[in-house]
TORKOL-172530 format. One line per field, with one value per atom (N, C-alpha, C): x, y, z negated; atom name. Coordinates in nm, 4 decimals. Example, Ala and Ser with C-alpha at 12.3 -4.5 7.8 and 13.67 -1.06 7.14 Angstrom:
2
px c(1.3190; 1.2300; 1.3200; 1.2850; 1.3670; 1.2900)
py c(-0.5690; -0.4500; -0.3300; -0.2250; -0.1060; 0.0030)
pz c(-0.7800; -0.7800; -0.7800; -0.7080; -0.7140; -0.7870)
marvo c(N; CA; C; N; CA; C)
//
This chain:
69
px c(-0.9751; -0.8544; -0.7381; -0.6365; -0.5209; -0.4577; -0.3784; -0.2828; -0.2061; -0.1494; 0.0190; -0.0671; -0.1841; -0.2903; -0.2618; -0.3174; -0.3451; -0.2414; -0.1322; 0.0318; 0.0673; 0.0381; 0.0839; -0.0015; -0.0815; -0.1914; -0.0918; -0.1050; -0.0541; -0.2034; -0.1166; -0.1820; -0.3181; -0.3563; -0.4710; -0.5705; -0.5468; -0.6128; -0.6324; -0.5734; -0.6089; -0.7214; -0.7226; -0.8051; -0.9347; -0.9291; -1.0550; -1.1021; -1.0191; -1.0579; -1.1523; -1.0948; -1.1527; -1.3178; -1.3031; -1.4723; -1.5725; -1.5048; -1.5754; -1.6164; -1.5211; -1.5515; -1.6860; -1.6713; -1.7545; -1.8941; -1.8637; -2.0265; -2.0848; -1.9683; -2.0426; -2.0930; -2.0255; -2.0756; -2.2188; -2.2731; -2.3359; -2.4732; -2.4537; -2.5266; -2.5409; -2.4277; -2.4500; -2.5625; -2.5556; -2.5744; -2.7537; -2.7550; -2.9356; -2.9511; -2.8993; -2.9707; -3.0043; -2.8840; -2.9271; -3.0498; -3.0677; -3.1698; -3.2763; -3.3355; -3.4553; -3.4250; -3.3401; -3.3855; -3.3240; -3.2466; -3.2289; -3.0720; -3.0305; -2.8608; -2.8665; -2.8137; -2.7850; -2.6726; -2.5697; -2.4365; -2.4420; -2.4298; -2.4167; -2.2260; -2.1846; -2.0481; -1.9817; -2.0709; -2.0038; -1.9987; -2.0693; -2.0415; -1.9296; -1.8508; -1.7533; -1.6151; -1.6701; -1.5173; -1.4977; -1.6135; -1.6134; -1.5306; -1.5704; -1.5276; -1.3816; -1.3132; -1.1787; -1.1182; -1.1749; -1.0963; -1.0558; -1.1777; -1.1768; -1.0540; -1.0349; -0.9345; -0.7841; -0.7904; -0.6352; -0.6090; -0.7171; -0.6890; -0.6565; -0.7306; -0.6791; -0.5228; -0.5120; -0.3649; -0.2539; -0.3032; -0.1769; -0.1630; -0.2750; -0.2753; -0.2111; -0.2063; -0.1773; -0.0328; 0.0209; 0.1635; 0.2224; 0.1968; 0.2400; 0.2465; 0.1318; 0.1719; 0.2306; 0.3112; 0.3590; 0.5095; 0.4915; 0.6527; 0.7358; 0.5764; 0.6682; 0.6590; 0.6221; 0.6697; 0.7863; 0.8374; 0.9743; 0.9307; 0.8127; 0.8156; 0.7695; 0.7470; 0.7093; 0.5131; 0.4417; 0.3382; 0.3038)
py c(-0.2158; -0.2857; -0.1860; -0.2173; -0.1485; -0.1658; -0.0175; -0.0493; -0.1296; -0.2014; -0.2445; -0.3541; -0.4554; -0.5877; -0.5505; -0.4528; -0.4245; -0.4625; -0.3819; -0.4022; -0.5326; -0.6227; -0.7311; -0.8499; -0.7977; -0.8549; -0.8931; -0.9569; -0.9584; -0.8931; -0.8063; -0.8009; -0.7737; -0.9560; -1.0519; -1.0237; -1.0646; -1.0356; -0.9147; -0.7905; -0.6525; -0.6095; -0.6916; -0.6297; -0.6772; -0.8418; -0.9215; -0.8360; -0.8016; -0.7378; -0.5661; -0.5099; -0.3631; -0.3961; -0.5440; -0.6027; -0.6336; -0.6926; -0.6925; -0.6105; -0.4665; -0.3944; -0.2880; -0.3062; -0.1962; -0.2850; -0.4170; -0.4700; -0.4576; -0.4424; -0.4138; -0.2756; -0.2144; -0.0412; -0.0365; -0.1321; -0.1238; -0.1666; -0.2859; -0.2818; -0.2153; -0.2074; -0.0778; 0.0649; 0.1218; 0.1744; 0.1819; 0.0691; -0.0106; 0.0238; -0.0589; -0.0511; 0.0993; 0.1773; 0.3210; 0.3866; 0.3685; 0.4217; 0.3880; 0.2494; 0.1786; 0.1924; 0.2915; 0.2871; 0.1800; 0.0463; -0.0502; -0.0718; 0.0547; 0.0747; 0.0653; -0.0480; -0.0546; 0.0596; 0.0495; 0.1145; 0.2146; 0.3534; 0.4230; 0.4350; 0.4574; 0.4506; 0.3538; 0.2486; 0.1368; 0.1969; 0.2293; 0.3549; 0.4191; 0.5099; 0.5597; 0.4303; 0.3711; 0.2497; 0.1451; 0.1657; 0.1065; 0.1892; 0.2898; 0.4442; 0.4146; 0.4296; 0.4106; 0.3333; 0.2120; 0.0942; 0.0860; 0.1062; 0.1488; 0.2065; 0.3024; 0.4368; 0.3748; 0.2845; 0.2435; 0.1844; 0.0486; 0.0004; 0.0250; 0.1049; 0.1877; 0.2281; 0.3287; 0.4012; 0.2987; 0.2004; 0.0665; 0.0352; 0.0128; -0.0346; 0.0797; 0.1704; 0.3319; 0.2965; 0.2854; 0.2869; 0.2037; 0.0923; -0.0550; 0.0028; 0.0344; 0.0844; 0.1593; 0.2653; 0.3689; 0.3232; 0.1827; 0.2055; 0.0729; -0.0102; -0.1152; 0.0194; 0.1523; 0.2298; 0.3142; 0.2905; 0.3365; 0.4827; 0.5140; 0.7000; 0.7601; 0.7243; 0.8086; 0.8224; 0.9395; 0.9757; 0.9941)
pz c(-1.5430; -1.5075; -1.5065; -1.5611; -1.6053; -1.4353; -1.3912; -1.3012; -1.2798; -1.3727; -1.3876; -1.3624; -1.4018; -1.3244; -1.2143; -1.1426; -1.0159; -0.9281; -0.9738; -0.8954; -0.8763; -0.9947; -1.0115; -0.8810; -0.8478; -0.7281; -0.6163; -0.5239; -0.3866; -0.2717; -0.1730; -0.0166; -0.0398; -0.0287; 0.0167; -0.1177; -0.2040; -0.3507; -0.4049; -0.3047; -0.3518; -0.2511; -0.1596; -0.0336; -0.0681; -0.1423; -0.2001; -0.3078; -0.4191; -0.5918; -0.5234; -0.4075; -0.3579; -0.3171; -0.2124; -0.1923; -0.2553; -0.4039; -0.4904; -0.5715; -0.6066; -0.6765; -0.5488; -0.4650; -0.3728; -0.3942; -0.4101; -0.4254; -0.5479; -0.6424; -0.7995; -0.8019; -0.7175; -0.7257; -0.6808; -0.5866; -0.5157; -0.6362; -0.6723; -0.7548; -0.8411; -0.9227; -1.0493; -1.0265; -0.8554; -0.8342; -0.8144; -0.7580; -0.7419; -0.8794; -0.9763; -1.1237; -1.1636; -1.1280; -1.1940; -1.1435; -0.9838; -0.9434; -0.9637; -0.9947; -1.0631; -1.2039; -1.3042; -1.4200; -1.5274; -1.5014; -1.5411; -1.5696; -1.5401; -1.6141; -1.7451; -1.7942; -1.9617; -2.0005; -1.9483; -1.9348; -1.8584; -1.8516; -1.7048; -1.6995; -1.8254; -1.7862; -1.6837; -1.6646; -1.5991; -1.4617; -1.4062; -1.2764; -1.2686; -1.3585; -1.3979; -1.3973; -1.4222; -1.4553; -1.3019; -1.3109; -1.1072; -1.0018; -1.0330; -0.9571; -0.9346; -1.0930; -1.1157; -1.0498; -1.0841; -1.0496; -0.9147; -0.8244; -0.6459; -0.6191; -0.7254; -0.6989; -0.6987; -0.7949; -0.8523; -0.7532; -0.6960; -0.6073; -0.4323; -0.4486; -0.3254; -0.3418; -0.4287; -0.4403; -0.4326; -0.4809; -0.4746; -0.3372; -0.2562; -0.1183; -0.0612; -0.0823; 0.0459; 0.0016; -0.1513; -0.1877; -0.1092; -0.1188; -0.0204; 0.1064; 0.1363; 0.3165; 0.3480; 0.2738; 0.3014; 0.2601; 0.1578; 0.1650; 0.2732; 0.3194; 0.4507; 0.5968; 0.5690; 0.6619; 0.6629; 0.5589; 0.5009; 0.4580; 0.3184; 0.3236; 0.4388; 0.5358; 0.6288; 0.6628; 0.6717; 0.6688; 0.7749)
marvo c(N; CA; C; N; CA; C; N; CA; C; N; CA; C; N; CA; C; N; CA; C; N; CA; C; N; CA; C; N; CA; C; N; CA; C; N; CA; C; N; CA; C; N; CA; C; N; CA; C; N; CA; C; N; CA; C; N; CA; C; N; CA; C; N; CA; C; N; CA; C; N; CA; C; N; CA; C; N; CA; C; N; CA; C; N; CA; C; N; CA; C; N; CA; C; N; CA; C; N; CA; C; N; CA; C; N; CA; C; N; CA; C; N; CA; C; N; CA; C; N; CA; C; N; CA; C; N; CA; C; N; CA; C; N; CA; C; N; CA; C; N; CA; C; N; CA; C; N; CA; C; N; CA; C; N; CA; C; N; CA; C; N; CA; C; N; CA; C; N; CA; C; N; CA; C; N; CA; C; N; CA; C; N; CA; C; N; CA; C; N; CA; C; N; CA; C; N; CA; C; N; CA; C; N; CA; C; N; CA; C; N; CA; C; N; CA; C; N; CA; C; N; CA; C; N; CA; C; N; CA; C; N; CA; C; N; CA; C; N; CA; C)
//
């Protein structure tokens, strides 16, 4: 998933798209350890995605705090 999707999310639907991606990790993760990863990159693209989505959420919160850390 491209950032500029991500941004385009509201709040509520970034907090849902992060739950879902932590449960796909989760599985992805089952499969690798039993052997049954078709894809291992898909681990890698899960990873990401977590990441983007996060950074969007921290951006948002940091800027209804006006910049301040």
């Amino acid at each position: 998933m491209k950032a500029n999707k991500v941004r385009e999310l509201n709040n509520e639907e970034l907090v849902a798209k992060l739950a879902d991606l932590k449960k796909e990790l989760f599985n992805l993760r089952l499969s690798h350890a039993t052997g049954q990863l078709s894809n291992p990159l898909a681990l890698h693209n899960v990873k990401k995605d977590i990441a983007r989505v996060k950074t969007i959420i921290k951006e948002r919160e940091a800027s209804l705090l006006g910049g301040k850390q």
